[in-house]
Each structure stands twice: as C-alpha cells, then as structure tokens.
Residue frames as qw, qx, qy, qz and C-alpha x, y, z in Angstrom:
[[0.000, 0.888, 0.461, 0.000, 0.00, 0.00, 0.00],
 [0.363, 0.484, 0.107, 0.789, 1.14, 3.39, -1.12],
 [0.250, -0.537, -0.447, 0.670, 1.20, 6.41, 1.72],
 [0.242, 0.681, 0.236, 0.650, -0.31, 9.67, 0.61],
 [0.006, 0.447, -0.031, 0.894, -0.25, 13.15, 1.69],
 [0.032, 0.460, 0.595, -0.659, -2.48, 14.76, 4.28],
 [0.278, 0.794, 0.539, 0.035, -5.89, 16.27, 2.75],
 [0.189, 0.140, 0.084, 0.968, -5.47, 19.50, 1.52],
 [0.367, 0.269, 0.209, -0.866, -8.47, 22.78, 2.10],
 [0.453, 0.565, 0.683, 0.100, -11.55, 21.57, 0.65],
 [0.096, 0.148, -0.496, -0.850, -12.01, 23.55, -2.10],
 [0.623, 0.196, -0.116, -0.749, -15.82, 23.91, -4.05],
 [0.629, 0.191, -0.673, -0.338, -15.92, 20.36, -5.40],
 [0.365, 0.172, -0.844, 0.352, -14.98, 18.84, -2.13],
 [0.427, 0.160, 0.355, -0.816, -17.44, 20.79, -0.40],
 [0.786, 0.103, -0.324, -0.517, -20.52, 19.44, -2.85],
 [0.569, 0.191, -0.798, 0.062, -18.76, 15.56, -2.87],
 [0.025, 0.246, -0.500, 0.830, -18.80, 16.38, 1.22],
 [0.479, 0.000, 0.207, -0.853, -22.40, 17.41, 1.46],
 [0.827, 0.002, -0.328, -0.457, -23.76, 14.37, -0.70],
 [0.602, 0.260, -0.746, 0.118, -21.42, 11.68, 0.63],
 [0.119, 0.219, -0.604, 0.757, -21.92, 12.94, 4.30],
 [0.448, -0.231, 0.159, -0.849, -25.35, 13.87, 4.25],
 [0.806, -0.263, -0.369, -0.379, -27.04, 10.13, 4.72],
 [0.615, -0.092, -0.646, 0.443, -24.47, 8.72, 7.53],
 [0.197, 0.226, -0.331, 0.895, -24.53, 11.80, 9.18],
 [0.542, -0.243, -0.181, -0.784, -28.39, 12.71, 9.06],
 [0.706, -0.199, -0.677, -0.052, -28.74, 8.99, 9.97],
 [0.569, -0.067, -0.598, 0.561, -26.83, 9.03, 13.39],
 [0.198, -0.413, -0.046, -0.888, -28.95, 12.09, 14.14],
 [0.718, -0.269, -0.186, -0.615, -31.48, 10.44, 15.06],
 [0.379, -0.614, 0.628, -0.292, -29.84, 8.08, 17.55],
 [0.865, 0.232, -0.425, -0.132, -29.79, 4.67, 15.16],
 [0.968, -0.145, 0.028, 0.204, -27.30, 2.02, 16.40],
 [0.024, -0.773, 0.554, 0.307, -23.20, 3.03, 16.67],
 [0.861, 0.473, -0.184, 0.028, -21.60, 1.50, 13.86],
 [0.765, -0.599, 0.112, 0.208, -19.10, -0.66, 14.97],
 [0.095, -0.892, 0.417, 0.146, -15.57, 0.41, 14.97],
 [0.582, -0.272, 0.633, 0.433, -12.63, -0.79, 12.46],
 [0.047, 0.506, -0.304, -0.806, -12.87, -0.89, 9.00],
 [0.495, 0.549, 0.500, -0.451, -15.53, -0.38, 6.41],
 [0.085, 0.208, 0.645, 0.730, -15.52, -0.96, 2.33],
 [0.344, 0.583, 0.260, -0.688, -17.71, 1.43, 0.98],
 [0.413, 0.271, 0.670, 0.555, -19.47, 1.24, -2.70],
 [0.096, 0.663, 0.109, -0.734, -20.74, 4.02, -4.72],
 [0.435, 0.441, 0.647, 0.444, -22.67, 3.86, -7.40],
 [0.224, 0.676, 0.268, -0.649, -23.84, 7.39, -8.88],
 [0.461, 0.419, 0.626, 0.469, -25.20, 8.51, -11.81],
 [0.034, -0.494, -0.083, 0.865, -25.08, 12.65, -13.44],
 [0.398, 0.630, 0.644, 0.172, -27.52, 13.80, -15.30],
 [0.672, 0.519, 0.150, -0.506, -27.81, 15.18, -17.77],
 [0.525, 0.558, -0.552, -0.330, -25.61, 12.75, -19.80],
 [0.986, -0.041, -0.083, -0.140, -26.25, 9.61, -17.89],
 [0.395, 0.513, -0.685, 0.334, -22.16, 9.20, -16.75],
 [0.830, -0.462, -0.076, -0.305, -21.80, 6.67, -14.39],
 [0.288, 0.584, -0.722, 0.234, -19.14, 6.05, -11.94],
 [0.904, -0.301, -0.304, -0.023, -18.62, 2.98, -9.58],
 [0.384, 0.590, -0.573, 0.420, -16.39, 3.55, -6.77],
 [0.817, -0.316, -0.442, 0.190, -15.00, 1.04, -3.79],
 [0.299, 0.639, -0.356, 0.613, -12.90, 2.36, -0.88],
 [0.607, -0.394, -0.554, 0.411, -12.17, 1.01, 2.75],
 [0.032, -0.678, 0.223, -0.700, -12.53, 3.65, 5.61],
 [0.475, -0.158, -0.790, 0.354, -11.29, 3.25, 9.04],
 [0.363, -0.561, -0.556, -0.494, -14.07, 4.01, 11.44],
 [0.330, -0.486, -0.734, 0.342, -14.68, 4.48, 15.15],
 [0.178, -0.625, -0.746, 0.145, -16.66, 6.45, 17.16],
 [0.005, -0.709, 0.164, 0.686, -15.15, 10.37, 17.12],
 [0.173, 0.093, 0.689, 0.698, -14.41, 9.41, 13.36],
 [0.092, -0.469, -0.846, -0.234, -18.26, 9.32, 13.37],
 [0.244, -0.732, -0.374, 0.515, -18.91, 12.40, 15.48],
 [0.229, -0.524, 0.185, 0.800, -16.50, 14.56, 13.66],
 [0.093, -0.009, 0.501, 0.860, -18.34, 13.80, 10.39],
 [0.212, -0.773, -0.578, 0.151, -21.64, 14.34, 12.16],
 [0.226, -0.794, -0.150, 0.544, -20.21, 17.87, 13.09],
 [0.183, -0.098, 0.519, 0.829, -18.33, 18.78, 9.20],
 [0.126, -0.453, -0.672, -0.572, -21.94, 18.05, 7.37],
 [0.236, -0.745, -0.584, 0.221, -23.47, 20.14, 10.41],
 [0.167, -0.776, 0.083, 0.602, -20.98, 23.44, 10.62],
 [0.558, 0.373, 0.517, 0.531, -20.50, 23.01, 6.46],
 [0.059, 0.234, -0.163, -0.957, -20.41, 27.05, 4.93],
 [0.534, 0.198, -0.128, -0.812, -23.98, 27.69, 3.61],
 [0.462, -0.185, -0.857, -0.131, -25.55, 24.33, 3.88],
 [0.560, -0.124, 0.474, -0.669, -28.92, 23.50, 6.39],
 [0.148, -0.009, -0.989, 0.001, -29.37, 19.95, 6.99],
 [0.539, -0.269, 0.351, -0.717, -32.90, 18.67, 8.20],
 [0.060, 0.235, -0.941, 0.236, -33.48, 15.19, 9.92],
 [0.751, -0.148, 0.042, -0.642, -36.21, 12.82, 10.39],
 [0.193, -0.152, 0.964, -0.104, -36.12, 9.40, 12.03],
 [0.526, 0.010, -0.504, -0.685, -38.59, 7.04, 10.16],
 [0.764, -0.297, 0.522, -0.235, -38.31, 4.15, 12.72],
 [0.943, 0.213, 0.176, 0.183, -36.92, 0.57, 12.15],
 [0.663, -0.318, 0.359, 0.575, -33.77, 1.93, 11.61],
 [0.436, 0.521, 0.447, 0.582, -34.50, 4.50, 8.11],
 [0.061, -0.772, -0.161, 0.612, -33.71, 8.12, 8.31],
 [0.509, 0.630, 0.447, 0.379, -34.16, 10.61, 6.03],
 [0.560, -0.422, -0.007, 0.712, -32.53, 13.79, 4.80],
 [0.334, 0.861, 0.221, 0.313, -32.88, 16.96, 3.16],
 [0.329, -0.524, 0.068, 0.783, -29.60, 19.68, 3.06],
 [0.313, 0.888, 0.235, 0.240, -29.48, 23.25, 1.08],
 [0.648, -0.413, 0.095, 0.633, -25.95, 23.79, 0.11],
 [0.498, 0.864, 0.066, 0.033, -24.85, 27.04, -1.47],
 [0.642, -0.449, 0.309, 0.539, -21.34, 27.08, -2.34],
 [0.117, -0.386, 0.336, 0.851, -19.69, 29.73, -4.73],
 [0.232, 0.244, -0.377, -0.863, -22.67, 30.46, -6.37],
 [0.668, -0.064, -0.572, -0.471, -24.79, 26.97, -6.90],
 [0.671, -0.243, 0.345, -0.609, -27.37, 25.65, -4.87],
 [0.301, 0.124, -0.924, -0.203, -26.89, 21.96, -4.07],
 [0.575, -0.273, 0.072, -0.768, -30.08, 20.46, -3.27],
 [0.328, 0.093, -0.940, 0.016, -29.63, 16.87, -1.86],
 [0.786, -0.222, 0.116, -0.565, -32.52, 14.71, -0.22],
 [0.379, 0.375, -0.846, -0.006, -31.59, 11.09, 1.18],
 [0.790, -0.475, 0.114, -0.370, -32.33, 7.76, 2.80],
 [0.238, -0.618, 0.614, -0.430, -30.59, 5.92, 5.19],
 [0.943, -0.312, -0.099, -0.064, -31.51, 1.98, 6.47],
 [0.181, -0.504, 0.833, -0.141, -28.76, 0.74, 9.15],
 [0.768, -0.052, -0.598, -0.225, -29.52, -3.07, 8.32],
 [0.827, -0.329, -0.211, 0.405, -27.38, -4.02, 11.53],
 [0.232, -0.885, 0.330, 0.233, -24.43, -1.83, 13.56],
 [0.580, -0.102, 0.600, 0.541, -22.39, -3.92, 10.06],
 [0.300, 0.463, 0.679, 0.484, -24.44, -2.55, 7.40],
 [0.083, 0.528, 0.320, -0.782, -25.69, 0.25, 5.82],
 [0.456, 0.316, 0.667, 0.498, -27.47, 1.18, 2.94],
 [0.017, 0.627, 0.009, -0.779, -28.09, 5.20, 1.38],
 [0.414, 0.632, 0.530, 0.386, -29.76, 6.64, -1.45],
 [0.029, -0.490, 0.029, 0.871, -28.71, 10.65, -2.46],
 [0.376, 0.623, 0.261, 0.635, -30.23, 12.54, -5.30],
 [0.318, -0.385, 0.075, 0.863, -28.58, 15.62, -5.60],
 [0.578, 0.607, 0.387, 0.384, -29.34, 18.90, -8.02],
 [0.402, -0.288, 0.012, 0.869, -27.40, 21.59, -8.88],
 [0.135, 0.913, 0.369, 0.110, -28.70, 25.20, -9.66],
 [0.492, 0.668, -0.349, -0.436, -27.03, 26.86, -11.75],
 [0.994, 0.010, -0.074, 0.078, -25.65, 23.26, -13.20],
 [0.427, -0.767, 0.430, 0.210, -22.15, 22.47, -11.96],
 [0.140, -0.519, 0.663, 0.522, -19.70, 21.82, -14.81],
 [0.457, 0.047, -0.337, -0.822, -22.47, 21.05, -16.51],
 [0.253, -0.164, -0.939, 0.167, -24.21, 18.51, -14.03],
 [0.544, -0.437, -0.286, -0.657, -28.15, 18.97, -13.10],
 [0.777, -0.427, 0.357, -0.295, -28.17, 16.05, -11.04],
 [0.145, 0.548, -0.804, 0.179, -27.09, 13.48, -9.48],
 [0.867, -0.294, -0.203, -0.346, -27.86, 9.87, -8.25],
 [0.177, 0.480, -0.793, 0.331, -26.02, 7.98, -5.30],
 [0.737, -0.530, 0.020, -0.418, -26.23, 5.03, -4.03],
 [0.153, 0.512, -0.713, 0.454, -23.91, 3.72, -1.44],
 [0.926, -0.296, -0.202, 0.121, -23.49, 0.44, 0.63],
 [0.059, -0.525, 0.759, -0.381, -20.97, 0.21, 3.71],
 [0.955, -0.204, -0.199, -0.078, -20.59, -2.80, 5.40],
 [0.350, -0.782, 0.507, -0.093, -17.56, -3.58, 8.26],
 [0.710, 0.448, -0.540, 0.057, -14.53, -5.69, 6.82],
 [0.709, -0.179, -0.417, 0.539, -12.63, -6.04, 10.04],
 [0.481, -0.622, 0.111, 0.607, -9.62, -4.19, 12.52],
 [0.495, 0.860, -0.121, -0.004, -8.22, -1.49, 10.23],
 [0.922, -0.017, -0.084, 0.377, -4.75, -2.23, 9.72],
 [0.595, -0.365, 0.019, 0.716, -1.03, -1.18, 11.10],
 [0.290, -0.029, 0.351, 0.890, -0.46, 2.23, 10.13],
 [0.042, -0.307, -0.708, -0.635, -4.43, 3.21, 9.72],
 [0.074, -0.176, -0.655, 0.731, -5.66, 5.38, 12.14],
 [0.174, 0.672, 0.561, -0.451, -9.90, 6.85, 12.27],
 [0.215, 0.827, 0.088, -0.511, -10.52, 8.63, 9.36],
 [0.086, -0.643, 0.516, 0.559, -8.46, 7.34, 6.86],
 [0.772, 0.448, 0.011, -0.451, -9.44, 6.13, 3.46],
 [0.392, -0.492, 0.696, 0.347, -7.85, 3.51, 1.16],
 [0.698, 0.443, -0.134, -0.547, -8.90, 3.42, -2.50],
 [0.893, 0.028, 0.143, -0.427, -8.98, 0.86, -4.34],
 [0.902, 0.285, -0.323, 0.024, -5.97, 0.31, -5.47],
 [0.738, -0.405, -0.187, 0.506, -4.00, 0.67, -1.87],
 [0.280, 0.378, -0.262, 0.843, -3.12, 4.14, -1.58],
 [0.557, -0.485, -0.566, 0.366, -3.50, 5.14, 1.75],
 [0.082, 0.441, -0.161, 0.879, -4.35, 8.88, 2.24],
 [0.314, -0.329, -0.648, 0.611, -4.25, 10.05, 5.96],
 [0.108, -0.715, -0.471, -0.506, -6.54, 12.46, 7.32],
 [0.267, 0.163, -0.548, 0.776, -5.86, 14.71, 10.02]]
C-alpha cells in the first residue's frame, strides 16, 4: 500500500462531494440509530449525473470508530452555507434533506438511510445543482458500507484507502 499526503483545504468540489457523501451517515446518526461498529468499512458508490447519464462505480475502505463518526456528524453540520434537516422514520430508516450554497450553486440533496445491523448500511442521495455544476443537473447515489474487520497497522480513524492501496491520511 502506497502512503499519501495529508488532505489538503476543501475547495468547491470537495465541499458538494462532502455534502452528498456525508449527508445520509450523518443525518442517519442524528437520530440516535445504532453506533456503527468500529474498524474498518468498504464502501461502494454507485452514482449517476444527469444530464448525460455518466456513471461512476467507486470502492474504498474507511477506518471508522466512534469520534471518526462524530467529527463527520459535526463537518456536514458546521458546512459554509448548507442546512441539513433530519427525520427518524423508525426501524432503523432516516431521512434527509440539506441546502448547500457554495460559490454560487445551490446543491439540493434529499436522502435515505436503512442501518440493516451496527455492520451494514445502505443510502440513497439525489442531488441537483442550480445553476448546473460543470455542466451537471443532477445526481444519483447510491452507497453500501458494510464492516470488513480491525483497520490495519499504520491506519488510524478517518483514513481512506482506494482501491488500489493508496492510503491517504486524514488529520
């Protein structure tokens, strides 16, 4: 596995990526679901941008515990021009609605949540963008986690490892 860098400032994209990727775990855990248990977590992403139908598919392990989970409870809460609002459906489904402006376009994102178990999860985003962002309207996401194990030597809360073993830290 390959070491990377420390994150750099989010920057406009990161912010948006941020708001959708964040907003169902976060929104979830709101509502006081099960803690997801601690170590480390493959994540899929499926999303789709409209208007030209581009689909990407992406995997990535993230080590987890319990501040990990707080602190991105508190980013998608204190986000620059974004309001989040929360509803617990019961049975474990929560649901989400945020209004992010960031330089200029409004991201509108709405989501659900199901914790299957404190191993699973499962999240639906649509996203749209006003004015469109590099020429993206919307967006679909949907995203499975599920817990792999202990995160390994060298892999501390918060860090990510894509698929093909680079290892970028997060402070």
């Amino acid at each position: 596995m390959t070491q990377g860098a420390p994150a750099t400032k989010t920057r406009f994209p990161a912010v948006i990526l941020a708001a959708v990727l964040l907003l169902p775990l976060a929104a979830a855990r709101a509502g006081d679901p099960p803690k997801l248990k601690e170590g480390l977590w493959e994540v899929y992403v499926h999303s789709t941008e409209q208007p030209a139908g581009k689909q990407d598919y992406i995997t990535y392990q993230v080590c987890r515990d319990h501040a990990y989970d707080k602190k991105a409870d508190e980013i998608l809460k204190n986000l620059p021009g974004c309001t989040t609002i929360i509803k617990d459906e019961g049975k474990g489904k929560f649901s989400s609605a945020s209004n992010c402006v960031v330089n200029g376009t409004t991201v509108i994102s709405t989501g659900v949540t199901l914790f299957t178990s404190k191993i699973a999860t499962h999240s639906e985003t649509d996203a749209k963008y006003l004015p469109p962002f590099k020429g993206k309207t919307e967006e679909t996401m949907v995203q499975d986690q599920r817990y792999i194990g202990n995160c390994p030597a060298g892999v501390k809360p918060g860090d990510t490892i894509s698929s093909d073993g680079f290892i970028r830290h997060h402070s």
